[in-house]
C-alpha positions in Angstrom: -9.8 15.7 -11.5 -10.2 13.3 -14.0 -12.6 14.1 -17.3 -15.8 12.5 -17.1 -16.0 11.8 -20.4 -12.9 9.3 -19.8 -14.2 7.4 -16.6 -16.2 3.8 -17.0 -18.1 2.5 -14.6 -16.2 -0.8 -12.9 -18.9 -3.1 -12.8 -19.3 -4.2 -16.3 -22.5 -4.4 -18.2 -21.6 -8.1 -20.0 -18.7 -9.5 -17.9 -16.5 -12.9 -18.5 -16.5 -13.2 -14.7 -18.7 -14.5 -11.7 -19.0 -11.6 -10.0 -20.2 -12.2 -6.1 -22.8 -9.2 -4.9 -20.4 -8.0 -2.7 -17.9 -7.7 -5.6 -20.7 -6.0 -7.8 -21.5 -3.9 -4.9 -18.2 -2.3 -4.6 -18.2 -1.7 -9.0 -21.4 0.0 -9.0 -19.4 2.4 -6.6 -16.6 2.4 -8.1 -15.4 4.6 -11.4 -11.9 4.1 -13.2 -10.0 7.0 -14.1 -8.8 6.0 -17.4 -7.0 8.4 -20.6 -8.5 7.2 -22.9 -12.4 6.9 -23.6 -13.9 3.5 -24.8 -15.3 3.3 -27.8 -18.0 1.2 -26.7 -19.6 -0.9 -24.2 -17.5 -3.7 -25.3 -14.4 -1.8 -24.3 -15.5 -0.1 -20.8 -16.5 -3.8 -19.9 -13.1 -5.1 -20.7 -11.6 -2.0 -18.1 -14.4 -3.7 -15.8 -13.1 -7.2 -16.3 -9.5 -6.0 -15.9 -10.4 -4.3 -13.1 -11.8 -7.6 -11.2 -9.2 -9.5 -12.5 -6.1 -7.4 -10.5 -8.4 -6.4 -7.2 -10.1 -9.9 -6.3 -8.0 -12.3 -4.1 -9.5 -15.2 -6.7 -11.5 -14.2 -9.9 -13.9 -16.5 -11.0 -14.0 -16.7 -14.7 -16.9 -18.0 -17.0 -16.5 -21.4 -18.4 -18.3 -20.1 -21.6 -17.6 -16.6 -21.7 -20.8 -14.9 -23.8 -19.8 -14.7 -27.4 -20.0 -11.0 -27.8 -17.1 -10.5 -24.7 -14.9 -13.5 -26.4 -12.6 -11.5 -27.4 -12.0 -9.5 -24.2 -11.8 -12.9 -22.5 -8.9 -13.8 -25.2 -7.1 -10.5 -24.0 -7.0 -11.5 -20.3 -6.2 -14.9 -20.6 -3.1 -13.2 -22.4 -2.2 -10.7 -20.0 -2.3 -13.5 -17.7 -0.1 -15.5 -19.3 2.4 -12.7 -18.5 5.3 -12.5 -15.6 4.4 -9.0 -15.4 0.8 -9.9 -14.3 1.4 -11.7 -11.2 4.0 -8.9 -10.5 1.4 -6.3 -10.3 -1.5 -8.9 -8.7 0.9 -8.6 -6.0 -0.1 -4.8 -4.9 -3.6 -4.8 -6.3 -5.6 -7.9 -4.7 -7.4 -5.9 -2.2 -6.0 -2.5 -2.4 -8.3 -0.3 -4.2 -6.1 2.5 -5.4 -3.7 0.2 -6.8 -6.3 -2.2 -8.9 -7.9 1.4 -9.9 -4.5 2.6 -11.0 -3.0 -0.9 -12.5 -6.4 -1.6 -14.1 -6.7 1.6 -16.2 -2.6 1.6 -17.2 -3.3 -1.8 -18.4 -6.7 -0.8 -20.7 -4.9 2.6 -21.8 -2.6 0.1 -23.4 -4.8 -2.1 -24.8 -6.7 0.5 -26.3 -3.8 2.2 -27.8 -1.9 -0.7 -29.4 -3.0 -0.6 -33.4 -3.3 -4.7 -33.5 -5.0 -5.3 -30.4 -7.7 -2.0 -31.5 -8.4 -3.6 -34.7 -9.4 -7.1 -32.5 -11.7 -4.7 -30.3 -13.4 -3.0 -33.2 -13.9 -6.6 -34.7 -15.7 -7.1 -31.6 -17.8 -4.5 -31.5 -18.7 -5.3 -34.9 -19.7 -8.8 -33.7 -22.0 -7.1 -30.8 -23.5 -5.0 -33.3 -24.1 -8.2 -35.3 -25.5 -9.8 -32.1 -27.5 -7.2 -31.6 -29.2 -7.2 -34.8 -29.4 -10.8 -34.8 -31.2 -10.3 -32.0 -33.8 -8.1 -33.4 -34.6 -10.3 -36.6 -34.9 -13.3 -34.2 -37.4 -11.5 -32.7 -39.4 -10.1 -35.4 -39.4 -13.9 -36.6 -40.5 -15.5 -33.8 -43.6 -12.9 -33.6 -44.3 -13.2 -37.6 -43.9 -17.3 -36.3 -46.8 -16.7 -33.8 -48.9 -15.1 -36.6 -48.2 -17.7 -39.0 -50.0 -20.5 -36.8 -53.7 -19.3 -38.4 -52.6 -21.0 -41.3 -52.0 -18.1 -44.3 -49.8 -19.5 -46.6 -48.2 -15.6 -47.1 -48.0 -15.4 -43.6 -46.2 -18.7 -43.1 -44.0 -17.4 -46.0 -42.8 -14.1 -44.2 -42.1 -16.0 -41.1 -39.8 -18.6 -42.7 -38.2 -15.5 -45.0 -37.8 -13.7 -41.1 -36.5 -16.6 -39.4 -33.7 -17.1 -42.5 -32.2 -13.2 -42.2 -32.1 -13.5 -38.2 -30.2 -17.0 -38.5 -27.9 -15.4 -40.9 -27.8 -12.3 -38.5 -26.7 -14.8 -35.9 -23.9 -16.3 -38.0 -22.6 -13.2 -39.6 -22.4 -12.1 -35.6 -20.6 -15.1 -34.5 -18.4 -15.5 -37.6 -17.2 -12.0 -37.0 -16.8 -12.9 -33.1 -14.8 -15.4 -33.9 -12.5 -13.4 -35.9 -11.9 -11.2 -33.6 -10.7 -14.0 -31.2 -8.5 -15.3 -33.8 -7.2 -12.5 -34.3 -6.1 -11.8 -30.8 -4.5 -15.9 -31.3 -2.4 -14.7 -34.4 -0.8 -11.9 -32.3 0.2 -14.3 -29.1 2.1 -15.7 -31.9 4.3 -12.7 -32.6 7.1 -11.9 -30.8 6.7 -8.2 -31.2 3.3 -8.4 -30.0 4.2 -10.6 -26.7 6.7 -8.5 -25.9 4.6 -5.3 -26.2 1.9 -6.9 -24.2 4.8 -8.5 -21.0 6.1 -4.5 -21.1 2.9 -3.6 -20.4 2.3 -6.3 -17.6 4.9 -4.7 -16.1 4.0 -1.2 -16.4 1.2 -2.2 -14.6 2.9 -3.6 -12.2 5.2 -0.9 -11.3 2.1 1.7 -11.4 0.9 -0.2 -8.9 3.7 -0.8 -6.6 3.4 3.0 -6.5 -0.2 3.6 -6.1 0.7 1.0 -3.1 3.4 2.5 -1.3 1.5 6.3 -1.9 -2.0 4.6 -0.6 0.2 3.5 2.7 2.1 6.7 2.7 -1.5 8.3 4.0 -2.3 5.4 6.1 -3.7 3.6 3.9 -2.7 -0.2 4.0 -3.9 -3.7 4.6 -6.9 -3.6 6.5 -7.8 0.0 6.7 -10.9 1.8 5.2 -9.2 2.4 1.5 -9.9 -1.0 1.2 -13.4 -1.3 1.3 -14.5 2.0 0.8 -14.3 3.3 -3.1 -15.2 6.8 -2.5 -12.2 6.9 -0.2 -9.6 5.2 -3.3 -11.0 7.7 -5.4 -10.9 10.9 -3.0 -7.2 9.4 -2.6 -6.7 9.3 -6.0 -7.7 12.7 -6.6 -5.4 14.3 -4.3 -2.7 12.2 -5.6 -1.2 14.2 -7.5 2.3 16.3 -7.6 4.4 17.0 -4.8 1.7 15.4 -2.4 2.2 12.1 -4.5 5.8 12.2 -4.4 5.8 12.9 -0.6 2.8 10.1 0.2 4.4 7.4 -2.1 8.3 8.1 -0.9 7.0 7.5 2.9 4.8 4.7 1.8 8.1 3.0 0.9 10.5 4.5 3.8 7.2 2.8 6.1 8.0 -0.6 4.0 11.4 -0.6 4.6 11.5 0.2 8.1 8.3 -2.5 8.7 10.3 -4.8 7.1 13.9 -4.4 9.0 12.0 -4.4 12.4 10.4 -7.8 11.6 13.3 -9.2 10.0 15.6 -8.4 13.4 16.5 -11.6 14.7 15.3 -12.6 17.7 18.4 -13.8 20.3 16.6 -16.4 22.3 16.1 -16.5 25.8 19.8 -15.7 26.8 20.0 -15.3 30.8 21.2 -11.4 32.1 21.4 -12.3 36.0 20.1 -13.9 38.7 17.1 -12.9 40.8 13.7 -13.7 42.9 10.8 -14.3 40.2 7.3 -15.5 40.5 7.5 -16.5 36.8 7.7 -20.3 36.7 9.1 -20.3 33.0 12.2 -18.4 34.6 13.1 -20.4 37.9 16.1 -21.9 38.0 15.9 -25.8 37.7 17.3 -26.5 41.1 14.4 -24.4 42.9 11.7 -25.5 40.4 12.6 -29.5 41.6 11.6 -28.0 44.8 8.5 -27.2 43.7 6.8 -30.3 42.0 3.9 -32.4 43.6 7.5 -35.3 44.5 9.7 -33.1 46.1 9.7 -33.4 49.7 6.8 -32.5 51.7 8.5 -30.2 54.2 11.1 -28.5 51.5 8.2 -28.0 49.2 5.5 -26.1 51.5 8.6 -24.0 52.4 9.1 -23.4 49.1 6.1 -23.0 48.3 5.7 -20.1 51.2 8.7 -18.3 49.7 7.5 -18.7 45.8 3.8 -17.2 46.8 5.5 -14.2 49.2 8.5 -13.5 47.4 9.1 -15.8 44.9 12.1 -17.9 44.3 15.7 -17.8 42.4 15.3 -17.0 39.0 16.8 -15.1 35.8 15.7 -12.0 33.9 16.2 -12.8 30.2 18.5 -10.8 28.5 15.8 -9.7 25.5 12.8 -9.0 28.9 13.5 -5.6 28.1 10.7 -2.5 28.6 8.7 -1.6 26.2 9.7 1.6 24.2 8.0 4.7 25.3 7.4 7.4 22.8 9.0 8.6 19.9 10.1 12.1 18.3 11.3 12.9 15.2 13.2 16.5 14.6 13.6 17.1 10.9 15.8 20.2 9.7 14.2 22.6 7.5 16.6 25.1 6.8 17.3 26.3 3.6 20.2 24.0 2.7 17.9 20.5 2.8 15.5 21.9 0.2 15.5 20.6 -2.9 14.6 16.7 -2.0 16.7 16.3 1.0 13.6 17.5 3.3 11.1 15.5 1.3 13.1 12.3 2.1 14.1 13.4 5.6 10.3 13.5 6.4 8.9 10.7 4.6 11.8 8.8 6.6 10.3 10.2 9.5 6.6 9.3 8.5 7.6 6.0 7.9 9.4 5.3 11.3 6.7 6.9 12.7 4.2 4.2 11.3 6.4 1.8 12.6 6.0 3.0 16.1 2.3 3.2 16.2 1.9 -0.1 14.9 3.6 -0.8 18.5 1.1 1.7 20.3 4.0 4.5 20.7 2.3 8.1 20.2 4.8 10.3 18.5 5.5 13.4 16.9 7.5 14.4 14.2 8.6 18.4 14.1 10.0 20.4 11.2 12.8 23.1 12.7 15.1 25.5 11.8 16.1 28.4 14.1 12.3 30.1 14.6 9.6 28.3 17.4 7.2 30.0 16.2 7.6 28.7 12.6 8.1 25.2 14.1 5.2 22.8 12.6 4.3 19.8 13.8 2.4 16.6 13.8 1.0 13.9 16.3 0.1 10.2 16.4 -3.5 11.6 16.6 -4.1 13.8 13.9 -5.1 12.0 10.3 -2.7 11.1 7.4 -4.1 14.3 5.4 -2.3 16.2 7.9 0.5 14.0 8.1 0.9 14.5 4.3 0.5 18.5 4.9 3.2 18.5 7.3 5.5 16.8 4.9 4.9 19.4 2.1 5.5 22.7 3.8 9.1 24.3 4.0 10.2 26.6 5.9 13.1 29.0 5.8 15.9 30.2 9.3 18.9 28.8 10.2 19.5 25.7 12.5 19.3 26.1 16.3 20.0 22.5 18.0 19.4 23.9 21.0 15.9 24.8 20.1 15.3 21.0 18.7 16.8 19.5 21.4 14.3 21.9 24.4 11.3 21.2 22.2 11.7 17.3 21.7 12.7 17.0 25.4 9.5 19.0 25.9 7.5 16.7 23.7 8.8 13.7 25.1 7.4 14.4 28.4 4.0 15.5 27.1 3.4 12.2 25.4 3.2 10.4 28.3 5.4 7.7 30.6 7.1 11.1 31.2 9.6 10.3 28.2 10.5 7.1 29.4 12.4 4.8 27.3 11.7 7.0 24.3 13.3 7.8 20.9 14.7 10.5 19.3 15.2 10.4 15.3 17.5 13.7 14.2 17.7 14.4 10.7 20.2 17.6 9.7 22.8 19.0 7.9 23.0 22.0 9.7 26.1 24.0 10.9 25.4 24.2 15.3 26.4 23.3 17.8 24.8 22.8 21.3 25.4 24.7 24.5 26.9 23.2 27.4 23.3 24.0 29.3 21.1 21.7 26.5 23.8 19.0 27.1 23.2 19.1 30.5 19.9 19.0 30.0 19.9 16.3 27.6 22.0 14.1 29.9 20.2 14.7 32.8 17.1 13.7 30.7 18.0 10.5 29.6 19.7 9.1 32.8 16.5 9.8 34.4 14.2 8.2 31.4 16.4 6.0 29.2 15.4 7.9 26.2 17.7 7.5 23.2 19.2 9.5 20.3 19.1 8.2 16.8 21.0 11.2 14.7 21.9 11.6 10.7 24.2 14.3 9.8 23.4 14.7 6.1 27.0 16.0 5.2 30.2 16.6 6.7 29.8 19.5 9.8 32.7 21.1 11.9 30.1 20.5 15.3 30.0 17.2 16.4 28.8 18.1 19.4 25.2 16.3 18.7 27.1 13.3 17.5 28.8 12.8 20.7 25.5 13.3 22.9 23.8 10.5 20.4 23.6 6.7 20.9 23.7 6.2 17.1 25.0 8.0 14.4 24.3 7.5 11.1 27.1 9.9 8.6 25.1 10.3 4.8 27.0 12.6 2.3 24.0 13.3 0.9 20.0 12.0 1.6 18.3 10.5 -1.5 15.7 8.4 -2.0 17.8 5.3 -2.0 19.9 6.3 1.1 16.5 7.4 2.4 15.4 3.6 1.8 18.4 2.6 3.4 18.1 4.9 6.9 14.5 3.8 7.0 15.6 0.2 7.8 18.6 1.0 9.9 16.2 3.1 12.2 13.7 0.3 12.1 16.0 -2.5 12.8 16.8 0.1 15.9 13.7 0.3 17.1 
């Protein structure tokens, strides 16, 4: 949990943006976890602006911003300036956790560099200025209002009043404009340009991460996280350790695997064989001639007859195949994956699993080792809380295939369509084999369904008795994050 002390509102108080009501809406709700507490309201406005500035799809800035925020202004026209900004734009318009996590990388920076904090305090001097300014002009303007019954020491006062606030008002916007200048000397420096692009892209990989964790719970375009700022910050919260690790490793498998599936090349229509069809986009041209308002009167009511009972020659394209049924994934527990080979295995099965439901496939993925009643489990319908849950526990046993291989038949069948044309998605490095009953089984099971077996021996085994039963194997000497990555999109280009 964050410290209290070091959390800002987002909606600023004095911003350099138009902010819709919709868009101050969602900042009154919404608090930035930052580490480092501003030193005024000058500074938890400029984590407001920032904030605005990486989450709206097109933030509207003020032609004039207000004198006393000039300097912040200068700041973000900066950062702008930067590759690294439109980098890290790239994960945050939109996404909550990501602006929230960019946006307060990016103001812990600006408040720790020594140049840029001696621009802020200028400014804060400047709003103190203002403020005073402020004060005097209005003790004037009342000793003004006095002054109009004619008393010469009256009048005197006034004008005395009205001199300290205008030179109030200029020491404030001298000092102002300091500050602003001061942020234009260091644009100047190459030091300080560098320092502030390295920190563009710090932002931008914080919140490529914060992405790819928020999707790793379920959280991506389009779902509540992005509306919702009690959710980002709930997620936030619980982001944290081995949960973060796990949610932000399957956020990426889930991008890789989305991202092979839709880059698959389509084939075309490419004809498989002949057959009767009622579809007219797949008659053969010789019997759709038959068919149009010219063709002979007689040939064509025949035709007609046969099209409407039967229907006429046609082909089944080669791609017209069924929809894929359900989906399993067995990931080995045992003792020999711990130690990052288990976190990867499952956050490549929570990403492929993604990738099914965004097809409508129910699933479930299974941790086993060689105890049922150890097995854990989750399902298409339980939420990403419990999805993340499942990913973090371990368990301990040896390997039993024939065990993994019973329960996904079993789990197959239960999802519905009775298994058919489901996948299977093994993940092991175990020592087993499988008895000559569960290949009988397994045969027997997937002549009658179509189901198929996608397996990944991590390591070199002496069985292969798995491999030979699978329709894809998939040899890894070891299972890290970038091999991991790279299984993701070899299942999803599969699929």
């Amino acid at each position: 949990m964050h410290d209290e002390t070091k959390t800002v509102n987002a909606l600023p108080q004095v911003s350099t943006l138009k902010l819709s009501p919709g868009q101050r809406a969602t900042g009154r709700l919404t608090t930035l976890p930052l580490n480092q507490r501003p030193s005024g309201q000058a500074q938890s406005d400029l984590a407001g602006d920032i904030f605005f500035e990486m989450y709206a799809s097109s933030p509207s800035r003020l032609e004039e911003p207000p004198g006393e925020r000039a300097t912040n202004r200068a700041l973000l026209d900066w950062v702008r300036e930067t590759h690294g900004w439109e980098q890290s734009r790239a994960s945050t318009v939109g996404n909550l956790p990501a602006a929230m996590t960019a946006s307060a990388f990016m103001f812990d920076h600006l408040s720790n560099d020594e140049t840029i904090q001696e621009a802020l305090k200028k400014q804060e001097e400047a709003e103190e200025a203002s403020q005073e300014a402020k004060r005097q002009q209005t003790a004037a303007n009342a000793l003004s209002g006095r002054s109009r019954t004619g008393d010469p020491e009256m009048q005197a006062a006034a004008r005395a009043a009205q001199q300290a606030a205008d030179k109030a008002n200029a020491s404030a916007q001298a000092a102002a404009q300091a500050a602003q200048q001061m942020v234009e000397d260091m644009k100047e420096k190459p030091l300080q340009h560098a320092k502030m692009a390295a920190a563009a892209r710090g932002a931008a990989t914080e919140a490529k991460d914060a992405a790819e964790a928020a999707a790793g719970w379920g959280m991506g375009p389009g779902s509540l996280i992005q509306q919702d700022p009690k959710v980002a910050q709930e997620f936030l919260k619980n982001n944290r350790g081995r949960i973060a690790q796990i949610a932000r490793l399957a956020g990426r498998m889930r991008g890789f695997a989305l991202q092979a599936k839709r880059d698959k090349a389509p084939t075309g229509i490419v004809p498989k064989k002949a057959g009767l069809t009622q579809d007219l986009t797949r008659v053969f041209p010789t019997e759709l001639a038959l068919l149009r308002p010219d063709a002979p009167a007689m040939l064509r009511a025949q035709k007609m007859a046969e099209f409407a009972e039967v229907g006429v020659l046609g082909y089944r394209p080669e791609g017209d195949a069924e929809k894929r049924g359900p989906f399993v994934a067995a990931v080995d527990v045992s003792p020999s994956m711990h130690g990052g080979r288990d976190l990867v295995a499952k956050a490549v099965a929570l990403g492929v699993a993604q990738t099914a439901a965004q097809d409508g496939r129910p699933y479930i993925l299974f941790a086993f080792a060689s105890d049922k009643d150890t097995m854990t489990m989750v399902t298409s319908e339980d939420n990403w809380n419990k999805h993340i849950a499942w990913a973090s526990n371990s368990q301990s046993g040896g390997t039993d295939f024939d065990l993994a291989l019973k329960t996904t038949i079993n789990h197959l069948t239960e999802l519905g369509r009775q298994g058919h044309n489901a996948d299977a998605l093994f993940i092991s490095d175990g020592e087993a084999g499988v008895s000559e009953a569960t290949k009988a089984e397994w045969e027997g099971f997937t002549a009658d369904t179509g189901a198929r077996l996608f397996y990944v021996p991590v390591g070199r085994s002496w069985y292969d008795d798995i491999e030979t039963m699978a329709d894809k194997v998939v040899n890894l000497a070891d299972l890290d994050e970038a091999t991991g990555a790279d299984l993701s999109s070899q299942v999803g280009r599969w699929f």
